[in-house]
C-alpha positions, -999 to +999 in steps of 0.1 A: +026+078+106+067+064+108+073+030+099+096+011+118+120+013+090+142+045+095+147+050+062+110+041+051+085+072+062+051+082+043+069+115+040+097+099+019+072+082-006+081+090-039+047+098-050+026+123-021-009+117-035+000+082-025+010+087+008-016+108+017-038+081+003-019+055+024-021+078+052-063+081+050-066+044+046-045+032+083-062+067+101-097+053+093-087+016+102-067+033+137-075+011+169-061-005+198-036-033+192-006-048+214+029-046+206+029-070+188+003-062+161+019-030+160+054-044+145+030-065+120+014-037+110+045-011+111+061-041+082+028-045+063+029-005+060+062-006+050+061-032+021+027-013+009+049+021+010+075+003-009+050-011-035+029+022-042+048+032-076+038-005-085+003+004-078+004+032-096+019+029-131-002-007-133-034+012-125-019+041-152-017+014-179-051-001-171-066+033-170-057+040-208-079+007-216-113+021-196-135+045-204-134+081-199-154+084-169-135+059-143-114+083-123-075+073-116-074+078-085-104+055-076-082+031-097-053+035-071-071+033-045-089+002-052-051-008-062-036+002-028-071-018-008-053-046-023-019-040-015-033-038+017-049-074+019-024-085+004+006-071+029-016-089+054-024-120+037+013-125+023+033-156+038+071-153+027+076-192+035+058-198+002+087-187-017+068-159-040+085-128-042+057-102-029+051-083-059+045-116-080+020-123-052+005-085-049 
């Protein structure tokens, strides 16, 4: 998957378990759109790559507060279902930066 940033690819995120994560999540919700709802979608996939260390040290530090048995990763996965609603559900004219909003 490339994002329409040529600097911004999954294969240059900084964390691979991420990406691949990433990856799984937009293969499973692949469909049909028009041109334009691919440029949406190729911006909302790059502010969630951009945001995935974010994801992860938050979920890191609120893993060290939960029991032993919840897993990390289904801690950033949840965490990277909500970047993901919230990439989409973001509106920049507010004047919130997106991680206060994320």
């Amino acid at each position: 998957m490339s994002v329409s940033s040529s600097t911004n690819t999954v294969s240059d995120c900084p964390i691979p378990e991420l990406a691949a994560i990433a990856v799984a999540v937009e293969t499973t919700a692949a469909h049909e759109v028009s041109e334009l709802d691919q440029s949406i979608y190729a911006h909302r996939d790059r502010v969630v790559l951009e945001h995935l260390p974010l994801v992860r040290a938050i979920a890191v530090r609120v893993h060290e507060n939960l029991p032993v048995h919840v897993d990390l990763d289904d801690l950033i996965h949840a965490g990277i279902m909500g970047l993901f609603d919230a990439a989409t559900k973001y509106d920049p004219e507010k004047m919130v930066s997106f991680s206060s909003y994320a």
